[in-house]
VEXDREN-2710 file (C-alpha; in Angstrom, 1 decimal):
% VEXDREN-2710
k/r/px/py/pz
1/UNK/38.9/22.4/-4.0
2/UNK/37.1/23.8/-0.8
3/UNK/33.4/23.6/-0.1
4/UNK/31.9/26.2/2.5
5/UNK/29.5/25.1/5.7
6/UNK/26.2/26.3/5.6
7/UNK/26.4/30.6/5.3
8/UNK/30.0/30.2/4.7
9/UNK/32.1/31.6/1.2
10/UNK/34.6/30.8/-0.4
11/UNK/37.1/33.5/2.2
12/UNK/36.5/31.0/4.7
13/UNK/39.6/29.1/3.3
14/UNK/41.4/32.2/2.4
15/UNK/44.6/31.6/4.8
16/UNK/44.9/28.5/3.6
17/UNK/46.8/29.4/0.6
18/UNK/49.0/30.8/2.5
19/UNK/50.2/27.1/4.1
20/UNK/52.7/24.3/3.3
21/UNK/49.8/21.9/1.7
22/UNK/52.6/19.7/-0.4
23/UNK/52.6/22.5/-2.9
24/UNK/48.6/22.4/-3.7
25/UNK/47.0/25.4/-4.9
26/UNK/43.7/26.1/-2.8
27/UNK/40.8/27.0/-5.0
28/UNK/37.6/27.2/-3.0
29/UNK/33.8/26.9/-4.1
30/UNK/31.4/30.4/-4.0
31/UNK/27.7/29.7/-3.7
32/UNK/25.3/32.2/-4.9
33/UNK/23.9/34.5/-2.5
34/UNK/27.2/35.6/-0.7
35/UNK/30.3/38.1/-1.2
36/UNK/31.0/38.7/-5.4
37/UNK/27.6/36.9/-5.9
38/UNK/25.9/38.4/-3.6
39/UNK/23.3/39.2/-6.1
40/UNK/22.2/35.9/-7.4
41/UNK/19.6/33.8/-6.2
42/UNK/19.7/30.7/-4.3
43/UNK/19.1/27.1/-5.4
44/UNK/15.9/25.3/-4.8
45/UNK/17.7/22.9/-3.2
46/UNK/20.7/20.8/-2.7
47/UNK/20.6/18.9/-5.7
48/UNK/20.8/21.5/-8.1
49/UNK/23.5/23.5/-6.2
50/UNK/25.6/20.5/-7.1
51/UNK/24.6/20.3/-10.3
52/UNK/25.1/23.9/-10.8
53/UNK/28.7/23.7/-9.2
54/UNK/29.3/20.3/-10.8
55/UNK/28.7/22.1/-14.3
56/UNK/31.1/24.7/-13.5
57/UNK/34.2/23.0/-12.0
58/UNK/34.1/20.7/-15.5
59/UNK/36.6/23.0/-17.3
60/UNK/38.8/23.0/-13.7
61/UNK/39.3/19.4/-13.8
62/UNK/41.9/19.2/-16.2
63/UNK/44.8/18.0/-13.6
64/UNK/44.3/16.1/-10.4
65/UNK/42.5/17.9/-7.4
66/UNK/41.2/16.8/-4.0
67/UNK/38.3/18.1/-2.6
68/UNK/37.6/19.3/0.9
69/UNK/34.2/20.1/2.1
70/UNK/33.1/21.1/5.5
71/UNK/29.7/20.8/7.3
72/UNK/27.1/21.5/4.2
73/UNK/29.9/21.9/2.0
74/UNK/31.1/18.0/2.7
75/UNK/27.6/17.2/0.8
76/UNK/28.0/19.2/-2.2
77/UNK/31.3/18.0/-2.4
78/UNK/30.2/14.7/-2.2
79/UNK/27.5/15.2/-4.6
80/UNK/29.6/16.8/-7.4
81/UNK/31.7/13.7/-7.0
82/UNK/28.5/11.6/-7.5
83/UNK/27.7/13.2/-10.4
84/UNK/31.5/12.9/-12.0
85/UNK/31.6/9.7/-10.8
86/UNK/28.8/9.0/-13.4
87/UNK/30.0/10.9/-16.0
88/UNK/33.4/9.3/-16.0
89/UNK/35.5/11.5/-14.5
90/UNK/35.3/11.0/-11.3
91/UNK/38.8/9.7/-11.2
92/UNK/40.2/13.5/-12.1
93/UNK/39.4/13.7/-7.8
94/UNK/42.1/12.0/-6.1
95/UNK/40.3/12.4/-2.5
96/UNK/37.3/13.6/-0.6
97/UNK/37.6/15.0/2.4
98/UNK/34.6/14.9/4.5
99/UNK/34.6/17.4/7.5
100/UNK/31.9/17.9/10.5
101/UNK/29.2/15.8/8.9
102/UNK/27.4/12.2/8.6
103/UNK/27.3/9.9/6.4
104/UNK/23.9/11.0/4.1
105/UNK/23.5/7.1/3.9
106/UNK/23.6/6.7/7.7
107/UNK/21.6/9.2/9.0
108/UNK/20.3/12.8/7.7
109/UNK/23.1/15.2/7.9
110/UNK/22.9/17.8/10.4
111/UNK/20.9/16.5/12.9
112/UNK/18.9/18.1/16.0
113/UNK/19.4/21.6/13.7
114/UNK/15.7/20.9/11.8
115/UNK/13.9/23.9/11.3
116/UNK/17.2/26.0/12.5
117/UNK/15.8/28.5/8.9
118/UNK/12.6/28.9/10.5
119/UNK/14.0/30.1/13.7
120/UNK/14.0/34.4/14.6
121/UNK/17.1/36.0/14.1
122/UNK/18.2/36.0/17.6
123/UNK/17.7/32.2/18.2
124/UNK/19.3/31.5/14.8
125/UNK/22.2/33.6/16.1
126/UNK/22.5/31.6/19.2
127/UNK/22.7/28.7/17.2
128/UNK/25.5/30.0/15.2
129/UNK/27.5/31.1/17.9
130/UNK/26.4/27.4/20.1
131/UNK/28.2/26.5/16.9
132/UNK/31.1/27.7/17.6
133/UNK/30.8/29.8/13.8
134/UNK/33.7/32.4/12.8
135/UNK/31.2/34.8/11.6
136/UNK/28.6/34.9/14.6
137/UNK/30.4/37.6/16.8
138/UNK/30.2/39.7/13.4
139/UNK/26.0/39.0/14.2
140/UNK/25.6/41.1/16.8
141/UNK/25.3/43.8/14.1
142/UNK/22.2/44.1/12.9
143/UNK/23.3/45.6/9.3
144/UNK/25.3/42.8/9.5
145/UNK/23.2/40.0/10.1
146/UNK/21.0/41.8/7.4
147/UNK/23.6/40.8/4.6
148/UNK/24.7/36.8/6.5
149/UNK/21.6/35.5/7.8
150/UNK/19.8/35.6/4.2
151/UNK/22.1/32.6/3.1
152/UNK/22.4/31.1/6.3
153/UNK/18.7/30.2/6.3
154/UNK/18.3/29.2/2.6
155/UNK/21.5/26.7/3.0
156/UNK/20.1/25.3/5.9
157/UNK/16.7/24.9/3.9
158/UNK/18.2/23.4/1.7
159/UNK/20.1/20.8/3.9
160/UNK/17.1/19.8/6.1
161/UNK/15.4/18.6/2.8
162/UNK/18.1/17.3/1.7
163/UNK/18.0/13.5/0.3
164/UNK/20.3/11.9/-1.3
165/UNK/19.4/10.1/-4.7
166/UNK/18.9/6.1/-5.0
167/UNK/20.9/4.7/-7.7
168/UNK/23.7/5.9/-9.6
169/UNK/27.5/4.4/-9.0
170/UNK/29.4/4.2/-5.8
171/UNK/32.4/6.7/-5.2
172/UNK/35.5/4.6/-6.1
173/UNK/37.7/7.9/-5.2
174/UNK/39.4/7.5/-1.2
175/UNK/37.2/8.8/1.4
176/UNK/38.9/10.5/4.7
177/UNK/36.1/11.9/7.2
178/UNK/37.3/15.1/9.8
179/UNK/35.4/15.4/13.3
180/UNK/35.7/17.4/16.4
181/UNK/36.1/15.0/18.8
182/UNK/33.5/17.1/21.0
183/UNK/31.3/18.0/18.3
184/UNK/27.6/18.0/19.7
185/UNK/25.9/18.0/15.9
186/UNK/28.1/15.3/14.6
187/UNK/29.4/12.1/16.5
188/UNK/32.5/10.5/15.5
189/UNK/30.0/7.4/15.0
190/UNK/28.4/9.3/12.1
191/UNK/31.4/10.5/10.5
192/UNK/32.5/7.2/10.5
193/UNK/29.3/5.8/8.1
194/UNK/31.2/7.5/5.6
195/UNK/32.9/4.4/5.1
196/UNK/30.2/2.8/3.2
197/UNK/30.0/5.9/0.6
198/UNK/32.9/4.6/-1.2
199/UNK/34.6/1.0/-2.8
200/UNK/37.7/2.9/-2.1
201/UNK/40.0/3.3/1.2
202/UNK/38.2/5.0/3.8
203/UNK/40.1/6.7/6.8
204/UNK/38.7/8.5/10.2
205/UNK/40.5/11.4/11.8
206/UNK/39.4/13.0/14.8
207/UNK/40.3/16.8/16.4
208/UNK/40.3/18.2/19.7
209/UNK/36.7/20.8/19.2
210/UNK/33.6/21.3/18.2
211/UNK/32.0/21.5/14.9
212/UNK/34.2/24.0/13.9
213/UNK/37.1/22.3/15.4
214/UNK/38.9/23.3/12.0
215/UNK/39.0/27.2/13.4
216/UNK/39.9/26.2/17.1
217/UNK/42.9/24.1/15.6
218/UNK/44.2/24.9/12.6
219/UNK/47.5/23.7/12.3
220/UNK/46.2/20.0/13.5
221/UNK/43.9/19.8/10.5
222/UNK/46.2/21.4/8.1
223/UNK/48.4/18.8/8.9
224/UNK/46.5/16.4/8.4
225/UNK/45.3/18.1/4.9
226/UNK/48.7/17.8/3.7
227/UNK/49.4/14.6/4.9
228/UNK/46.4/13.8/2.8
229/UNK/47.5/15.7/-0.1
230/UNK/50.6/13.7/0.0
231/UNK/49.3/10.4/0.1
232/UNK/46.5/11.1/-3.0
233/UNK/49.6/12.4/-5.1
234/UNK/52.0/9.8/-4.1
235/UNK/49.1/7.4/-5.2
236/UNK/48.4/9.2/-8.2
237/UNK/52.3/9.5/-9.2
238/UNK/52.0/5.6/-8.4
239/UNK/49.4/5.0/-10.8
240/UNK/50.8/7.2/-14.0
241/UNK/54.2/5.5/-13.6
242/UNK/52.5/2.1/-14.1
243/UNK/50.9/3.4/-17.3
END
């Protein structure tokens, strides 16, 4: 299960399915606001995206899944497996996958981009494209940037306020965090604070790029995804056997 960066959808992951990930299926995440919900409002804030997505992926969970969350998305996805964990059925998520972002209980994801939704639309393009974004050479267009900016600013409103939650049970589920090994919004250092998220295995793997490290080499981090993907269902496989 993939989780978009900030103004990313769900088609951000569409060639995945396409790749040898150890036979996975790639299901991927749409936040309101974007593509076939285009239409729908955005969330307040962070909290009740993942409640709102954590509501809807209850009735997906009925076989094992991993989840994959980039930038943004590596919060909600952490988040949704917050709130499982606490329901119970956090064990359903074999792994989380953690890509170009810190550790919320290190330091506020996302630094040195605060404010980046109050900027003009040319400076918040230049961010974008500083970024290294897919989408920002589509920005140049301004009936473009009419339909992408819109949820570019609300998720990153949503992020800068972001904070997450005191309380509530630690993530038991195997953590493995991505970075771009030249990634100027996220050191590796940060990445690596994910550690203390979880009382489960924690792993660090770093990529030749910048934040989005995962467009400039894709075969590397599918790769590594399915080396991942292996590893969680050989665990899993593990586990049922002994049952």
């Amino acid at each position: 299960m993939c989780f978009p960066h900030a103004g990313g959808a769900a088609s951000y992951f569409r060639d995945w399915g396409g790749r040898d990930l150890a036979g996975a299926e790639v299901w991927a995440v749409q936040y309101p606001g974007r593509e076939n919900r285009i239409r729908e409002g955005f969330p307040p804030d962070l909290h009740t995206l993942a409640d709102q997505v954590t509501e809807e992926l209850r009735g997906l969970l009925d076989r094992p899944a991993v989840f994959f969350g980039h930038s943004m998305g590596a919060v909600v996805g952490y988040e949704v497996l917050r709130r499982l964990t606490a329901d119970g059925r956090g064990g359903a998520v074999l792994h989380l996958v953690v890509s170009g972002c810190g550790a919320p209980q290190r330091v506020r994801p996302f630094a040195g981009q605060e404010g980046a939704h109050l900027l003009d639309d040319d400076r918040l393009v230049a961010l974008l494209k500083e970024l290294g974004s897919g989408n920002a050479g589509l920005l140049d267009d301004p009936d473009m940037r009419s339909v992408f900016l819109p949820a570019v600013r609300d998720d990153y409103r949503i992020v800068q306020s972001y904070v997450p939650r005191a309380g509530g049970p630690l993530l038991r589920t195997d953590v493995t965090a991505f970075v771009g090994r030249q990634d100027e919004a996220v050191g590796v250092g940060d990445a690596g604070a994910w550690a203390g998220a979880t009382l489960g295995r924690f792993t660090l793997r770093t990529f030749p790029g910048g934040h989005f490290y995962l467009g400039e080499h894709p075969d590397h981090v599918l790769h590594a995804l399915r080396e991942v993907l292996l590893s969680a269902t050989t665990i899993d496989t593990g586990r049922a056997d002994e049952s």
